[in-house]
C-alpha positions in Angstrom: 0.0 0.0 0.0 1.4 3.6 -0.5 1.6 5.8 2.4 -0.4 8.0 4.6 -0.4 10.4 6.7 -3.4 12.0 8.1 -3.3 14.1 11.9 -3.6 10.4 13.5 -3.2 8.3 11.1 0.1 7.2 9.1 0.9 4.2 6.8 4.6 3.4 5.9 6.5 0.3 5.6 3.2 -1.5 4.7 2.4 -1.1 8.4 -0.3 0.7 10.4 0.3 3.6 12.9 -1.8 5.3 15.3 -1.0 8.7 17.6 -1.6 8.0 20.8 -4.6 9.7 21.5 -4.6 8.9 25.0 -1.0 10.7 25.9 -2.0 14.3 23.9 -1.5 17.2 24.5 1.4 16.5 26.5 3.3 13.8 23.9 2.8 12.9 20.5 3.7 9.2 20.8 2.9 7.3 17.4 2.1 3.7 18.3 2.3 0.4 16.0 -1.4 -1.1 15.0 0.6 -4.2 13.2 -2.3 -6.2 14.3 -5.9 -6.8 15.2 -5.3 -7.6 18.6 -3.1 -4.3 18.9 -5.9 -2.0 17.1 -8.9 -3.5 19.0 -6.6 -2.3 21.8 -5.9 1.4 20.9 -9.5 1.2 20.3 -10.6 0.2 24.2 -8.3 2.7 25.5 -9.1 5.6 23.1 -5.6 5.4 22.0 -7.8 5.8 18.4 -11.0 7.2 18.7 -13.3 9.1 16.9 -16.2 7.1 14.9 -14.8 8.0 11.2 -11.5 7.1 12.5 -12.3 3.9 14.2 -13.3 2.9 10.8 -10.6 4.0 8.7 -8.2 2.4 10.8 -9.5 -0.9 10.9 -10.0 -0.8 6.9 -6.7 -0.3 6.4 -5.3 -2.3 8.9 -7.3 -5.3 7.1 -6.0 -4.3 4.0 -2.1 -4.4 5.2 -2.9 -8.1 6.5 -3.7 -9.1 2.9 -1.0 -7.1 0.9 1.3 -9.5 3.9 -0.3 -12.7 3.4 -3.3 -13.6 5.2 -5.7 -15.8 4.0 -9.5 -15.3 3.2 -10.6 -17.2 5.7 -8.1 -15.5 8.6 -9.0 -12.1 7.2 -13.1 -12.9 7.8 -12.2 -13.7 10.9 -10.0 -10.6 11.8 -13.0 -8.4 10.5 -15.3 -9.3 12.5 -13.4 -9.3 15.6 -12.9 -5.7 14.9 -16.9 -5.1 14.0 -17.0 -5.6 17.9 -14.3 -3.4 18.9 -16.8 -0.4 19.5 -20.5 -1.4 19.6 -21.9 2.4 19.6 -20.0 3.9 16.1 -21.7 2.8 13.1 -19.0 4.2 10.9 -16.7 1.0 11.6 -19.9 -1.5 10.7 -20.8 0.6 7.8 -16.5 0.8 6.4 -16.3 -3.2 7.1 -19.7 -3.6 5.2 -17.6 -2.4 2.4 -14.6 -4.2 3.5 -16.3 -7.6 3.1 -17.5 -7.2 -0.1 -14.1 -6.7 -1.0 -12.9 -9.4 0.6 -15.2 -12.2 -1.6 -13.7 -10.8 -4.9 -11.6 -12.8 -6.7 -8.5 -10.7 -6.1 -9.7 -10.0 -2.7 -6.1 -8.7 -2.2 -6.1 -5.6 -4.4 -10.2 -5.2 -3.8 -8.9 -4.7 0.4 -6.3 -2.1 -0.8 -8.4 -0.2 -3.2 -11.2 0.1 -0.8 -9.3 1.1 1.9 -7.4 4.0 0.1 -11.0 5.1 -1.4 -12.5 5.0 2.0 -10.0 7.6 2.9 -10.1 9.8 0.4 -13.5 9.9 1.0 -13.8 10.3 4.4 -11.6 13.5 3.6 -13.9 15.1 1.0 -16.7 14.4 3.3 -15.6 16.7 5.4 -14.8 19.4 3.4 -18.3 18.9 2.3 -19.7 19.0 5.9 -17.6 22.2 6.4 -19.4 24.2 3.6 -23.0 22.8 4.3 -22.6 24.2 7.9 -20.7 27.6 7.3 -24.8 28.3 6.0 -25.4 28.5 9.9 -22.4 30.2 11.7 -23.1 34.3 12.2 -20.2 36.6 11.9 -19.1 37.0 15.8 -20.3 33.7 16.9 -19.4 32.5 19.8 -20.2 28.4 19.4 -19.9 25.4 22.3 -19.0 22.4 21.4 -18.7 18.8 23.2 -15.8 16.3 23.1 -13.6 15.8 19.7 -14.6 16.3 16.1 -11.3 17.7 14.4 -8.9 15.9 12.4 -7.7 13.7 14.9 -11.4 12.1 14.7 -11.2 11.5 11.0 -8.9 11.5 7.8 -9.7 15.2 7.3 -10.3 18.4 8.6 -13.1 17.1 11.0 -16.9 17.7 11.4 -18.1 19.5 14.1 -14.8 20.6 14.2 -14.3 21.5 10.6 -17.0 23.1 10.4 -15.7 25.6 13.0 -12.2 26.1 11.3 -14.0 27.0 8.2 -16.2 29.5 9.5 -12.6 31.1 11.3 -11.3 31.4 7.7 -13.8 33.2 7.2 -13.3 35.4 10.3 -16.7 34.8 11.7 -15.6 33.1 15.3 -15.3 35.2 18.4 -15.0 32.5 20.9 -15.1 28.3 20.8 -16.4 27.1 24.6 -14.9 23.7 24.6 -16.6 21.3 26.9 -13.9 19.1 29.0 -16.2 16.2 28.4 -16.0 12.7 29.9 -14.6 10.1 29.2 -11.0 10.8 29.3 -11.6 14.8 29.0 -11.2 14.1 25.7 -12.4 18.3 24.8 -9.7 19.5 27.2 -7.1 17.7 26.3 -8.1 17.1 22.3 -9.7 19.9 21.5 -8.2 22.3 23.3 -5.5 21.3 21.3 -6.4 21.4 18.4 -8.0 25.0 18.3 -5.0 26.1 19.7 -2.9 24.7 16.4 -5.4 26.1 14.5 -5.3 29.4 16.4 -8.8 29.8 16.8 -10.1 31.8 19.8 -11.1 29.3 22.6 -12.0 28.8 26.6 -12.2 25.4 28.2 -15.4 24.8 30.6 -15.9 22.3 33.0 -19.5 20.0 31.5 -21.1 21.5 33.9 -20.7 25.1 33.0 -22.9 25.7 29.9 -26.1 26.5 31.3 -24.6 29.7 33.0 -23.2 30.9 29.6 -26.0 29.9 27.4 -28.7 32.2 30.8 -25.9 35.1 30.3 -26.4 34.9 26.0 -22.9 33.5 25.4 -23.5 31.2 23.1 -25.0 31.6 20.0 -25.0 27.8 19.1 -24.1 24.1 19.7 -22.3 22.2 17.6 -21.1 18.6 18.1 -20.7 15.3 16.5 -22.0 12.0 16.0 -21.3 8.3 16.3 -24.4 7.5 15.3 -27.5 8.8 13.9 -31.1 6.8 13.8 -33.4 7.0 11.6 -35.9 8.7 13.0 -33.0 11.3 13.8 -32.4 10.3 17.2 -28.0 11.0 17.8 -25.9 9.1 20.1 -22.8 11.1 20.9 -20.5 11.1 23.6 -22.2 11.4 27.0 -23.0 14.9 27.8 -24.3 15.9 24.7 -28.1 15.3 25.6 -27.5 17.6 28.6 -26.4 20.2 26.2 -29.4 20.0 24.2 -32.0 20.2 26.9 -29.8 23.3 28.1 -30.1 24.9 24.5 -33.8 23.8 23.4 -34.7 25.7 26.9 -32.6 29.0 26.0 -33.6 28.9 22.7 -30.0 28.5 21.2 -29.7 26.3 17.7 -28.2 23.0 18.1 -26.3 21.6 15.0 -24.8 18.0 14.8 -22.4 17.7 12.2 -21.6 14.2 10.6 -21.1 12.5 7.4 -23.7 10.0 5.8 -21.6 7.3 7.3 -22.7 7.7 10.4 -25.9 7.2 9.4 -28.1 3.9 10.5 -31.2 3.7 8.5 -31.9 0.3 10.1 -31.6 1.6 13.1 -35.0 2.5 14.0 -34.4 5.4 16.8 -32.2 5.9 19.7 -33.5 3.3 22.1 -31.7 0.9 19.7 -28.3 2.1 19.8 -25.8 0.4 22.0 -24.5 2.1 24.5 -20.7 1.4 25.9 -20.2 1.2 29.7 -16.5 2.2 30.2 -14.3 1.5 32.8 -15.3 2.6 37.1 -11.7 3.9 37.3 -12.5 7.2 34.5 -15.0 8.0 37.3 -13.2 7.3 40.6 -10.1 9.0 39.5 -7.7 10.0 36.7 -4.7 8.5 35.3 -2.0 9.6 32.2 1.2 10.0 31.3 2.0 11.6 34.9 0.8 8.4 36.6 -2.5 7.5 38.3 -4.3 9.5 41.5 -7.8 8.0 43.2 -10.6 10.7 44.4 -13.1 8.4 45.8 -13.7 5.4 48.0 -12.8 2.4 46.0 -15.8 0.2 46.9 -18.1 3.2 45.0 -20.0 2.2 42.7 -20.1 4.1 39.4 -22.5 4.2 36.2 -20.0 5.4 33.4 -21.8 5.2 30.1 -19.4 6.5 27.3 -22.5 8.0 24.7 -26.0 9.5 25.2 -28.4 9.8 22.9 -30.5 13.2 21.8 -33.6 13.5 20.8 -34.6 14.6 17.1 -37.1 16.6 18.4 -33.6 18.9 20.3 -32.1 19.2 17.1 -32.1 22.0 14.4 -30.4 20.7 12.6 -28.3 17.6 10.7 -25.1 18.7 8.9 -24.3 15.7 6.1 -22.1 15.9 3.0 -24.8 16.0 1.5 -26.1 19.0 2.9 -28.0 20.6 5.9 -30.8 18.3 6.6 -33.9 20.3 8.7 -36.1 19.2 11.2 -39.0 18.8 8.8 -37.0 16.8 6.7 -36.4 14.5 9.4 -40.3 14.2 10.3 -40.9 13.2 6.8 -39.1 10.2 6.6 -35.6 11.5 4.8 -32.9 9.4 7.5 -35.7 6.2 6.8 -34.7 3.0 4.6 -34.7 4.3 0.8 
């Protein structure tokens, strides 16, 4: 395969590697994926994250296994061990759908490659699409909240929620980003943060619990945030904390945008009650570790409810930001996210 190199993804030597997600800001440690058992590993730990990503990276890892050797049968295998990797983010089922009917051509070796490369470039122009369907919404002088990761280290290109964002500061139209630390893993504080920073956008990290007294004092003029999956009936699951923020803005009257491409999309999926939801460890709860070691903030014998997604309501949103467009409420209500 010929190399890659996205913001967290990077093929050379015919092998997979992954930034550590997990040790950022701090270090930028880029970590082998040579196999399934390492990439369904990154995967637990949020080493890789992000629902486009997930995908990507388990397309291409499959495809490396071929161009090396493996057989049919092995490679069948090794896919669907990584279907299971993360129950809640359709865009891994929906890239190994593809993946598998690669893998019963007759040169199932090339197929894997070529289907991996074109999921990539894909994923790339889907965002740039996503970015220019929702610079329609953004206001010169906006100041936007947003909830856990949706930049380029989620995906192969500039992001969704995320993307969205840097476009409209091109365009000089962003006063302020509120980044929400968000749970698990802070992954807004320490991600996102970040990556507004590189960008050298305008931003202020909150604590989750902090929107409701900016949105009651008017400062914010709009949600945006991501998905890992969408329903069909329009019902979102995204990462816990992003129901909260909908409640909060449908209450102060503040738009609330979600911003993903049509992979994320389940049309079989009937509506949220459906989705999976991923219980993650008690210890992101009871206390914190990283690359500075590990400290404990409560009683070990607590018990703790750590669910890593929620799942919002159509009826909160005001909107869906595809590729393929900005898809409205009414839309929604009329069947357009249904089985076609």
């Amino acid at each position: 395969m010929q190399t890659l190199k996205t913001t967290s993804l990077e093929v050379r030597d015919n092998q997979l590697w992954i930034l550590d997600q997990q040790a950022l800001p701090q270090q930028k440690n880029w970590l082998p994926a040579h196999s399934v058992t390492q990439l369904i590993d990154h995967i637990h730990a949020l080493r890789v994250r992000g629902a486009p990503l997930i995908g990507l990276s388990a397309s291409l890892l499959l495809a490396l296994l071929a161009e090396q050797g493996q057989t049919r049968a092995e490679l069948a295998q090794a896919l669907e061990h990584l279907r299971a990797a993360r129950p809640t983010a359709v865009n891994l089922m929906n890239n190994l759908d593809r993946m598998k009917v690669a893998l019963a051509q007759p040169a199932f070796v090339t197929a894997l490659t070529d289907e991996a490369w074109r999921l990539v470039q894909e994923d790339k122009q889907l965002c740039d699409a996503i970015a220019e369907a929702g610079c329609t919404r953004i206001k010169p002088g906006s100041q936007l909240l947003t909830h856990c990761n949706t930049g380029g280290l989620a995906t192969a290109g500039v992001g969704t929620a995320l993307g969205v964002i840097a476009r409209a500061h091109q365009q000089g139209w962003i006063k302020n980003v509120w980044v929400d630390e968000t749970r698990p893993l802070l992954q807004g504080g320490r991600l996102t943060a970040w990556e507004l920073g590189e960008l050298a956008i305008p931003c202020t990290l909150i604590t989750d619990s902090m929107a409701a007294s900016l949105m009651a004092r008017g400062e914010v003029d709009a949600v945006w945030v991501g998905a890992d999956r969408i329903a069909a009936n329009g019902d979102v699951a995204n990462k816990i904390g992003t129901y909260s923020l909908a409640v909060l803005a449908h209450y102060h009257q503040i738009p609330f945008y979600v911003a993903a491409p049509h992979t994320t999309l389940d049309r079989h999926c009937p509506d949220g009650a459906a989705i999976p939801i991923e219980q993650r460890a008690a210890s992101e709860v009871t206390g914190v570790a990283g690359s500075f070691g590990s400290v404990q903030w409560a009683p070990e014998t607590a018990r703790v409810f750590n669910p890593a997604f929620d799942v919002t309501p159509a009826a909160l949103i005001s909107g869906w930001i595809l590729d393929t467009g900005v898809v409205t409420p009414d839309q929604v209500q009329s069947g357009f996210f249904q089985p076609q």
